[in-house]
N, CA and C atoms as an extended XYZ file, in Angstrom:
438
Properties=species:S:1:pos:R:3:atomname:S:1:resname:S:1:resid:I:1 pbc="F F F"
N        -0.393       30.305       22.725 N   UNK     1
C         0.245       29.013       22.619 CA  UNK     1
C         0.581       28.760       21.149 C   UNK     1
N         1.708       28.243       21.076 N   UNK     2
C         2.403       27.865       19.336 CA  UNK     2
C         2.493       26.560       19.386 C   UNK     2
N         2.610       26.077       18.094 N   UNK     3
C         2.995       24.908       17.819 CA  UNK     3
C         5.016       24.726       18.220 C   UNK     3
N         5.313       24.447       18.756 N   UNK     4
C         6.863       24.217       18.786 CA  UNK     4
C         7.829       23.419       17.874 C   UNK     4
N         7.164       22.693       17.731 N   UNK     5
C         8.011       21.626       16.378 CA  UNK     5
C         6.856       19.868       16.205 C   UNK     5
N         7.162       20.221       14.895 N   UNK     6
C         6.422       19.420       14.223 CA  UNK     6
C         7.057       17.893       13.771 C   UNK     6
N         6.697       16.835       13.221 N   UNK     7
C         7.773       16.384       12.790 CA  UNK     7
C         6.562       15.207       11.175 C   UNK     7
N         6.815       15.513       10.212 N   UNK     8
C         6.113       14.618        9.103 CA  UNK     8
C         7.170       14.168        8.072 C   UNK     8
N         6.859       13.255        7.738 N   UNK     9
C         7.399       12.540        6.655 CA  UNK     9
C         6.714       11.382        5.641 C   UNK     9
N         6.913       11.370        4.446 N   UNK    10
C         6.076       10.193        3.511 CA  UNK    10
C         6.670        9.005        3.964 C   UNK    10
N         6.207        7.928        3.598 N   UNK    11
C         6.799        6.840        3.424 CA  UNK    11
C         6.406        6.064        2.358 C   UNK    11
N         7.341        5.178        1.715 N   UNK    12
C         7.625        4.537        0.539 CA  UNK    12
C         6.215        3.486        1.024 C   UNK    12
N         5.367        3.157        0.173 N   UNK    13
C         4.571        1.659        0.423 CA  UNK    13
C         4.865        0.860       -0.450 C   UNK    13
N         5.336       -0.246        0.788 N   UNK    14
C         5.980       -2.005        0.247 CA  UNK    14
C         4.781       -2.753       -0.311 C   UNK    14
N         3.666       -2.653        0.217 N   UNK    15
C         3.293       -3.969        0.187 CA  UNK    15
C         2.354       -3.970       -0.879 C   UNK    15
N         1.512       -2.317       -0.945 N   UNK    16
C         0.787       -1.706       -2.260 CA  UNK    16
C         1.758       -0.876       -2.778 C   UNK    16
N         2.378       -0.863       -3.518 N   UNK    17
C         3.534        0.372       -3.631 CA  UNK    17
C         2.950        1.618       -5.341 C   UNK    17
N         1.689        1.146       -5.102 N   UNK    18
C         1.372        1.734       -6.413 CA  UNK    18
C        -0.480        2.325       -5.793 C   UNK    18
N        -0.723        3.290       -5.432 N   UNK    19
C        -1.387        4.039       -4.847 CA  UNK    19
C        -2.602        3.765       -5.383 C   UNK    19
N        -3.933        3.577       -4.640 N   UNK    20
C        -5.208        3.196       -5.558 CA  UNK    20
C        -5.468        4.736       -5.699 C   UNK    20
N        -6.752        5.261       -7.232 N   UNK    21
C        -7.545        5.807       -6.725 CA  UNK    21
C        -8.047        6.641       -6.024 C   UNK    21
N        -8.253        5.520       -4.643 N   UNK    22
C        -9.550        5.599       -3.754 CA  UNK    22
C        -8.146        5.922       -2.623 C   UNK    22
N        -7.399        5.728       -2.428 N   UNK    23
C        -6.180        6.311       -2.001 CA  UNK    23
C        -5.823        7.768       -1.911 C   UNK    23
N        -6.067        8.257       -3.155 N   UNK    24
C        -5.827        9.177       -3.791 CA  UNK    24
C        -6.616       10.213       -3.374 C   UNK    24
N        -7.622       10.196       -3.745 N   UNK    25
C        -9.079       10.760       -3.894 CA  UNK    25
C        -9.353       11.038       -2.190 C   UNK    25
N        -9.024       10.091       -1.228 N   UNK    26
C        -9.531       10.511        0.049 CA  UNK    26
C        -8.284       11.292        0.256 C   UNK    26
N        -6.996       11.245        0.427 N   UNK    27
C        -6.032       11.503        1.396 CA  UNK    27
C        -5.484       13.407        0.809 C   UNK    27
N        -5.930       13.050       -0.956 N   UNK    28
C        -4.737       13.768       -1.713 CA  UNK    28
C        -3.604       13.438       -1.939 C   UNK    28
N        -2.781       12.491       -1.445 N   UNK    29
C        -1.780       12.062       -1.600 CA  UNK    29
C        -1.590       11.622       -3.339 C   UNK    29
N        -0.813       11.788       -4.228 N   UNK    30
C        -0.832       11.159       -5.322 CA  UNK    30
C         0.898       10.601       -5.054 C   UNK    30
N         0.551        9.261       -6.329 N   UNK    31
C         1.832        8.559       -6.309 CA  UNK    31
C         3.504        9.471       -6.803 C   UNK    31
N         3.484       10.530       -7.086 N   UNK    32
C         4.819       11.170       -7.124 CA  UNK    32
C         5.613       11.397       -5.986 C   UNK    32
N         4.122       12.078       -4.929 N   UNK    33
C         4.792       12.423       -3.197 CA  UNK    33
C         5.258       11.066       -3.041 C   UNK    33
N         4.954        9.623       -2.839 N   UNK    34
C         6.018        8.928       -2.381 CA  UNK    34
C         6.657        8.191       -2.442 C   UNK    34
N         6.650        8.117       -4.092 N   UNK    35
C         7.983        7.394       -4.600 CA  UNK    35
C         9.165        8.056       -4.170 C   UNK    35
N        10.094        6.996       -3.612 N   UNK    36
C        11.485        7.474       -3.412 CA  UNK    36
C        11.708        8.117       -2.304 C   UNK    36
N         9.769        8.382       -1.769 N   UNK    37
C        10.522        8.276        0.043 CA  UNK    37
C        11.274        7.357        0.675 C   UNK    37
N        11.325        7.351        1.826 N   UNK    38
C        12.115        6.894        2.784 CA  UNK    38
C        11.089        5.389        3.333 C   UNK    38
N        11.988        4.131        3.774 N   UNK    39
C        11.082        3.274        3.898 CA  UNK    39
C        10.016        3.520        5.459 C   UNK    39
N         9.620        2.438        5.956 N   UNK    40
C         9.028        2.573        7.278 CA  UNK    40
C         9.904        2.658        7.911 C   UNK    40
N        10.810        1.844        7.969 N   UNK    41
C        11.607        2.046        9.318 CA  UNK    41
C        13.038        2.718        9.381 C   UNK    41
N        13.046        3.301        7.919 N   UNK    42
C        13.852        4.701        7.892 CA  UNK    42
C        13.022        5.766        9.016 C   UNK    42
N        11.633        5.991        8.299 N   UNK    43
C        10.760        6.835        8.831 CA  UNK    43
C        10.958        6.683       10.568 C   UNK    43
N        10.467        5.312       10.903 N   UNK    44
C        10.144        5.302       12.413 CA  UNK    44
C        11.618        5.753       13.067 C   UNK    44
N        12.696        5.547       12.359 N   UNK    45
C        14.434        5.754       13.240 CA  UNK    45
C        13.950        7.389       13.018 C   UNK    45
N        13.932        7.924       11.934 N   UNK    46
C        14.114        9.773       12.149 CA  UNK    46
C        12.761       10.068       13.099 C   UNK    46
N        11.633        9.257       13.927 N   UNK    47
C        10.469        9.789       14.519 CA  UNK    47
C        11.640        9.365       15.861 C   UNK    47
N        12.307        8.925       15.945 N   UNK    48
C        12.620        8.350       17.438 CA  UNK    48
C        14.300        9.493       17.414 C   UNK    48
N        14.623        9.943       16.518 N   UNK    49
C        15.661       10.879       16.263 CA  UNK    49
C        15.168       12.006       16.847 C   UNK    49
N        13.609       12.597       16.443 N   UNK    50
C        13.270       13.676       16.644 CA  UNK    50
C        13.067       14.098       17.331 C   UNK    50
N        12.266       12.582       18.461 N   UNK    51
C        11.942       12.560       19.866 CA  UNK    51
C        12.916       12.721       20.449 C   UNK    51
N        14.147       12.366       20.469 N   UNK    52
C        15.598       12.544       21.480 CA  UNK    52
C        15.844       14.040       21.393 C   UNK    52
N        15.746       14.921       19.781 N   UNK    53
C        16.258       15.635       19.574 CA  UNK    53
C        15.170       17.031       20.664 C   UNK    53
N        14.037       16.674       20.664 N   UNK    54
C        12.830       17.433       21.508 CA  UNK    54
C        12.812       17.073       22.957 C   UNK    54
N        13.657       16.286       23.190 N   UNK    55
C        14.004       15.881       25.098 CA  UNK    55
C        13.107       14.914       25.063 C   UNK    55
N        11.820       14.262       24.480 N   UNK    56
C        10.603       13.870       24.563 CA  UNK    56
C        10.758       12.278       25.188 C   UNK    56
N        12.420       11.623       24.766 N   UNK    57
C        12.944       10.395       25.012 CA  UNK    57
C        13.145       10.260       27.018 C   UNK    57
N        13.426       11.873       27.185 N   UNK    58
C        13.971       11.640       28.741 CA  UNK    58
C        12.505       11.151       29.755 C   UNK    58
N        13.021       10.209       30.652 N   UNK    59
C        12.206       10.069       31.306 CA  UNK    59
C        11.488       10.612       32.096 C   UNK    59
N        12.037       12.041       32.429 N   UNK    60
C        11.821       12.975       33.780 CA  UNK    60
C        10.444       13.750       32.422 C   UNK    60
N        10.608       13.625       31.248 N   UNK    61
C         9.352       14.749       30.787 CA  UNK    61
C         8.545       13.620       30.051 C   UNK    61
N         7.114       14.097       30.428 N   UNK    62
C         5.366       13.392       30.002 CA  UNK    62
C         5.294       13.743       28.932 C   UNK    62
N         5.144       13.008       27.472 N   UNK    63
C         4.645       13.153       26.311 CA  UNK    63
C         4.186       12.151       26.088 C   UNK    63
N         3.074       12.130       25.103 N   UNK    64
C         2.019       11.305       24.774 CA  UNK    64
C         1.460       11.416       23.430 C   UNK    64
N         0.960       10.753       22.739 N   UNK    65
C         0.738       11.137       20.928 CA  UNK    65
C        -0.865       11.080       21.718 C   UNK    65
N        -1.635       11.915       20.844 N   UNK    66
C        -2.896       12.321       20.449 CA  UNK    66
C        -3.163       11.938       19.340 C   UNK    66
N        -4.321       10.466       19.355 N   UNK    67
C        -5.007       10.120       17.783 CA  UNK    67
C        -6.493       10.445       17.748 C   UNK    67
N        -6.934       10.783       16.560 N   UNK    68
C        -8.570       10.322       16.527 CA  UNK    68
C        -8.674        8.611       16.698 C   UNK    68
N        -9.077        8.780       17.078 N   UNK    69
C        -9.401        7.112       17.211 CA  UNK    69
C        -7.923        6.322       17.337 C   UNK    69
N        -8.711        5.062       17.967 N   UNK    70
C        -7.807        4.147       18.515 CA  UNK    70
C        -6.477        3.565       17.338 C   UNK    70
N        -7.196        3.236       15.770 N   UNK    71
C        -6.954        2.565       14.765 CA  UNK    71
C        -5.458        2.582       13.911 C   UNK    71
N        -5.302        3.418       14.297 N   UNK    72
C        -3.396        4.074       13.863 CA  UNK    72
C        -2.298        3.130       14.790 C   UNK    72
N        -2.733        3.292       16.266 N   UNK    73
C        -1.612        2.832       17.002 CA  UNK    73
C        -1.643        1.924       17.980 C   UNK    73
N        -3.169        1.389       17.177 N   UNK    74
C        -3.706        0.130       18.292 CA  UNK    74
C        -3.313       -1.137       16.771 C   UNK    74
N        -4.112       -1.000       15.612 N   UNK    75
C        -3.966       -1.966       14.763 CA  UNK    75
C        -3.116       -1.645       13.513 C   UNK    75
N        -3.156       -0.254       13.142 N   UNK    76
C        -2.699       -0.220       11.818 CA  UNK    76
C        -0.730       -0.591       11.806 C   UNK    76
N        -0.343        0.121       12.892 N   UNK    77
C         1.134        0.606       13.387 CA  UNK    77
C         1.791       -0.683       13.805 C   UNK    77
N         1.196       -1.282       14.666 N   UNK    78
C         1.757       -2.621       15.157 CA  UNK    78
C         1.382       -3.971       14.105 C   UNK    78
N         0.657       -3.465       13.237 N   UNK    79
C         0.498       -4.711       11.958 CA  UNK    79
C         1.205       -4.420       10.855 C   UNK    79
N         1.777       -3.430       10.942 N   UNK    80
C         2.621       -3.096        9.612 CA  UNK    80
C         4.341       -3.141       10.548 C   UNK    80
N         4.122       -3.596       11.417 N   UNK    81
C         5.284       -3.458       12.064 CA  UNK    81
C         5.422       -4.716       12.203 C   UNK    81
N         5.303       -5.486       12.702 N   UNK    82
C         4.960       -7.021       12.812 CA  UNK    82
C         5.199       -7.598       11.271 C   UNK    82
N         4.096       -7.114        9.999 N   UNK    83
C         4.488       -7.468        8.975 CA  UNK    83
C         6.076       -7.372        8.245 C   UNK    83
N         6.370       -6.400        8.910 N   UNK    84
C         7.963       -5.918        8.574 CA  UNK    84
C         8.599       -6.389        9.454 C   UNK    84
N         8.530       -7.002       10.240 N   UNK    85
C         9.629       -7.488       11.534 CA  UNK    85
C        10.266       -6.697       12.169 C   UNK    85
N         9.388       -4.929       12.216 N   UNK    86
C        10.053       -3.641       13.093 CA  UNK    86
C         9.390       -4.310       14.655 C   UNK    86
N        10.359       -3.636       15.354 N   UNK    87
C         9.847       -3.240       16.753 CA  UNK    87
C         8.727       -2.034       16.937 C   UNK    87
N         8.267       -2.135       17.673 N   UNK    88
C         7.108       -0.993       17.859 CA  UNK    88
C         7.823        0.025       19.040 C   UNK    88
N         8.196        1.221       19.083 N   UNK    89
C         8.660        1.890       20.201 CA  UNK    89
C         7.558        1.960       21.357 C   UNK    89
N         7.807        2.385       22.804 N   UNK    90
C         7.282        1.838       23.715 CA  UNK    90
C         6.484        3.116       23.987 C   UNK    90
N         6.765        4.418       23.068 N   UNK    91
C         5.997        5.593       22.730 CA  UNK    91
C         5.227        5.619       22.389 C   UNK    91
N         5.094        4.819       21.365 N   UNK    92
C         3.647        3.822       20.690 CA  UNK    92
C         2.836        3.286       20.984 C   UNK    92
N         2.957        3.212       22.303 N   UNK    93
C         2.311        1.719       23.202 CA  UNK    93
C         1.214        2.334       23.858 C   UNK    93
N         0.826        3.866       24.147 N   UNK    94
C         0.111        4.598       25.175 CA  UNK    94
C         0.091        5.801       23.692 C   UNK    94
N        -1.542        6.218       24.301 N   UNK    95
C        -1.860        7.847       23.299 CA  UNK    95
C        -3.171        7.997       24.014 C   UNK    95
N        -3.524        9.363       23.559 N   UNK    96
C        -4.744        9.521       23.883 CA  UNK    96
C        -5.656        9.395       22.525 C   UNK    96
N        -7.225        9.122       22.581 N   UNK    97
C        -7.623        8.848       21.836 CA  UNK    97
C        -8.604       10.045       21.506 C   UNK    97
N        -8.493       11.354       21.083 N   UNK    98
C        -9.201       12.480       21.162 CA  UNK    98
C       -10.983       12.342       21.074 C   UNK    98
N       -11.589       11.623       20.369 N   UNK    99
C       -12.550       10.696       20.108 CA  UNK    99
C       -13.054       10.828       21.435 C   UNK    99
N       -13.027        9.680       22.317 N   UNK   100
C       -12.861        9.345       23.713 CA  UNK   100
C       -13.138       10.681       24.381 C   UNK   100
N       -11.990       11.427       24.428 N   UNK   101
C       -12.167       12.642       25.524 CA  UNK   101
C       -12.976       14.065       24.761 C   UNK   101
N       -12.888       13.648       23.795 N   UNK   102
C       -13.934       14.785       23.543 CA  UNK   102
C       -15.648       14.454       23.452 C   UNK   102
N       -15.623       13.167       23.510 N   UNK   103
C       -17.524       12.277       23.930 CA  UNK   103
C       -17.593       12.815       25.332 C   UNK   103
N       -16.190       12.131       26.309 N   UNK   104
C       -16.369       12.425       27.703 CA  UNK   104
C       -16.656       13.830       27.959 C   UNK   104
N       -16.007       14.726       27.049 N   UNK   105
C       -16.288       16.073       27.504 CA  UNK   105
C       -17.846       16.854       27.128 C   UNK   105
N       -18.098       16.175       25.528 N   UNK   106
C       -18.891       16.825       25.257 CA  UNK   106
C       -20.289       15.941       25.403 C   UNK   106
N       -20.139       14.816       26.280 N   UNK   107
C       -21.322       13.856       26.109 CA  UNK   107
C       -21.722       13.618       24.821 C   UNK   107
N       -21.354       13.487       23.878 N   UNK   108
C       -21.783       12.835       22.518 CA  UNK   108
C       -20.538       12.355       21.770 C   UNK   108
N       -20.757       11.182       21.470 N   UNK   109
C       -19.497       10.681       20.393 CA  UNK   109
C       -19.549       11.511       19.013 C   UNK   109
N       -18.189       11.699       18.638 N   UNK   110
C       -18.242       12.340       17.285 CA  UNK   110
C       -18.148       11.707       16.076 C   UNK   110
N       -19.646       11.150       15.618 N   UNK   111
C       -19.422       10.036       14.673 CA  UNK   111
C       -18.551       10.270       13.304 C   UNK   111
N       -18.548       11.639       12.882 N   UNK   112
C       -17.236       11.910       11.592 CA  UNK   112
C       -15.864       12.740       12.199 C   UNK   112
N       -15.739       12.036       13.533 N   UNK   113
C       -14.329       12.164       14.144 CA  UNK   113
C       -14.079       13.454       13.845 C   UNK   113
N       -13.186       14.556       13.486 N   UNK   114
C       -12.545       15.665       13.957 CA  UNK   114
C       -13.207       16.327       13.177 C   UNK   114
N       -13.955       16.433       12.207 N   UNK   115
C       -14.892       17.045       11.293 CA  UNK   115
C       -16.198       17.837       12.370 C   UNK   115
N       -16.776       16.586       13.237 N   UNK   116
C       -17.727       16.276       14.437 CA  UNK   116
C       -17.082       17.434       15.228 C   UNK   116
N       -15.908       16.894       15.913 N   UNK   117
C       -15.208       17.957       17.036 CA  UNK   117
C       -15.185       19.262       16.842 C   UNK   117
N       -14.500       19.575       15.376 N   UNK   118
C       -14.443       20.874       15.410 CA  UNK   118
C       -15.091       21.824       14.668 C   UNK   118
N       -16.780       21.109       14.579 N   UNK   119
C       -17.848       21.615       14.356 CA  UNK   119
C       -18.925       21.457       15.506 C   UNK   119
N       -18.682       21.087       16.499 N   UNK   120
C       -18.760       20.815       18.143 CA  UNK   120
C       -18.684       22.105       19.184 C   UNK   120
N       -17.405       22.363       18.827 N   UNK   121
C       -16.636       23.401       19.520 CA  UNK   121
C       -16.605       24.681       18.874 C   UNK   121
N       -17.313       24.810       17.427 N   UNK   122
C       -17.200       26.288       16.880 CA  UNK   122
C       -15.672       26.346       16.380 C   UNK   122
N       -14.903       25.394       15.716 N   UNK   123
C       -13.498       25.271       15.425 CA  UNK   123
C       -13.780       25.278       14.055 C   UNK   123
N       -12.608       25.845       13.223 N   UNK   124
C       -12.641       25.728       11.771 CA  UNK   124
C       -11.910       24.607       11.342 C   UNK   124
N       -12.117       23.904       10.599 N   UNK   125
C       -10.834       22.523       10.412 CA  UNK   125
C        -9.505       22.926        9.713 C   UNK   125
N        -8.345       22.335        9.967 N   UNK   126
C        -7.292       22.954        9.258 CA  UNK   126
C        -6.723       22.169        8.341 C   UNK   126
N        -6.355       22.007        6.773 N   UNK   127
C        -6.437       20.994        6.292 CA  UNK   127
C        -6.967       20.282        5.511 C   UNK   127
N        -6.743       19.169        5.123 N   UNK   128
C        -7.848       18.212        4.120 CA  UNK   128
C        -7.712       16.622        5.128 C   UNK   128
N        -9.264       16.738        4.999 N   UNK   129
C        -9.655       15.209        6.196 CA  UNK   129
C        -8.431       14.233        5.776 C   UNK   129
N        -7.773       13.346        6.376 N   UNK   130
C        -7.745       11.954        5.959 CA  UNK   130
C        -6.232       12.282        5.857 C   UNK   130
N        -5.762       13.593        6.078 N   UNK   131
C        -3.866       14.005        5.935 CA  UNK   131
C        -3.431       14.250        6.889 C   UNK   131
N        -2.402       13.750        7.637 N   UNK   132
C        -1.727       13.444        8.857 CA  UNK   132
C        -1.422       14.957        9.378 C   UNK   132
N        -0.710       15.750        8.622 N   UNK   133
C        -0.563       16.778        9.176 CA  UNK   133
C        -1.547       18.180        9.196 C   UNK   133
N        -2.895       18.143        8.664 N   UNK   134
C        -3.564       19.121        8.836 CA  UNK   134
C        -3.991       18.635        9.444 C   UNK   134
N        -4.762       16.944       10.004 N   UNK   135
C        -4.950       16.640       11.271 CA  UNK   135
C        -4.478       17.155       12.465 C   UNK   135
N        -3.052       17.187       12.310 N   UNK   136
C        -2.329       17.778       13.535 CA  UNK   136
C        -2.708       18.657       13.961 C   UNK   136
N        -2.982       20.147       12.476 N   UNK   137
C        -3.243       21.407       13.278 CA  UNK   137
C        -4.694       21.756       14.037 C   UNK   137
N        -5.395       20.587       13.240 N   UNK   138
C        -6.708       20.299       13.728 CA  UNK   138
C        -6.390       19.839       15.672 C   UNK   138
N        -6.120       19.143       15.814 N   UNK   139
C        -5.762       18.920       16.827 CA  UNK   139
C        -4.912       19.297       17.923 C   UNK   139
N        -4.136       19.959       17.217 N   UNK   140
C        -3.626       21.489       17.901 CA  UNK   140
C        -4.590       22.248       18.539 C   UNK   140
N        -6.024       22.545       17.469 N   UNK   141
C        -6.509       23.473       18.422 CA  UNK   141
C        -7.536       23.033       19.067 C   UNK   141
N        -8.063       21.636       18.725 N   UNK   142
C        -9.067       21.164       19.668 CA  UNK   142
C        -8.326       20.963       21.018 C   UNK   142
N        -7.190       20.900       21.118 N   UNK   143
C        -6.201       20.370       22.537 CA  UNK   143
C        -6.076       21.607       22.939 C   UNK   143
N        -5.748       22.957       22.615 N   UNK   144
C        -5.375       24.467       23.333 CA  UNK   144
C        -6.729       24.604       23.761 C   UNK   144
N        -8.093       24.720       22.985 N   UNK   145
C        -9.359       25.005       23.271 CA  UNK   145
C        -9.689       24.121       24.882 C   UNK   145
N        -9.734       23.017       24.880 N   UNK   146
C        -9.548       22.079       26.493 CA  UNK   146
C        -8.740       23.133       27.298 C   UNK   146
């Protein structure tokens, strides 16, 4: 099984637009990567571009986003969306919460989330904690391993 297509992008921050720190220090992200990105809802139009462009929009095919935890697309996504006066896509609205199904599977919650999982399962992590897209590959293989 492969990864088929990916889709990441920075985004410009409005509201802190000058990176703490403690920002820094957890994610790796430093303030050069995203100055002069693209805003949020540049970002969210090319995530809903990408989805059309992957069939993922048609109704006849099941896709679903996979988060650690609820906190991305239950509070963080719809409050920064709301704060901006974006719409929230209705893609957004439903995910699985990997967290969740990997307690259900493995009877124990994973209290340092994908760190937990894929030291659970005998998985190597892919990545640096706290970055959207080595998350992914992290989660790539906790999802093929199921």
């Amino acid at each position: 099984m492969e990864i088929e297509s990916t889709f990441h992008m920075y985004v410009q921050p409005v509201v802190h637009p000058q990176l703490t720190p403690f920002c820094t220090e957890l994610t790796g992200i430093i303030q050069a990567v995203v100055d002069g990105q693209p805003s949020l809802q540049q970002v969210l139009e090319r995530v809903d571009e990408w989805m059309a462009k992957e069939g993922l929009l048609d109704p006849t095919v099941k896709s679903i986003f996979v988060t650690c935890g609820d906190w991305d697309l239950k509070v963080m996504l719809p409050g920064q969306c709301q704060y901006l006066g974006l719409p929230v896509a209705d893609y957004f609205k439903q995910w699985i919460n990997l967290k969740k199904a990997y307690s259900f599977a493995m009877g124990s919650w994973p209290k340092n989330g994908l760190l937990d999982m894929n030291k659970g399962l005998n998985l190597q992590h892919i990545g640096r904690p706290h970055s959207g897209i080595g998350k992914n590959k992290s989660f790539f293989l906790l999802l093929y391993f199921y």
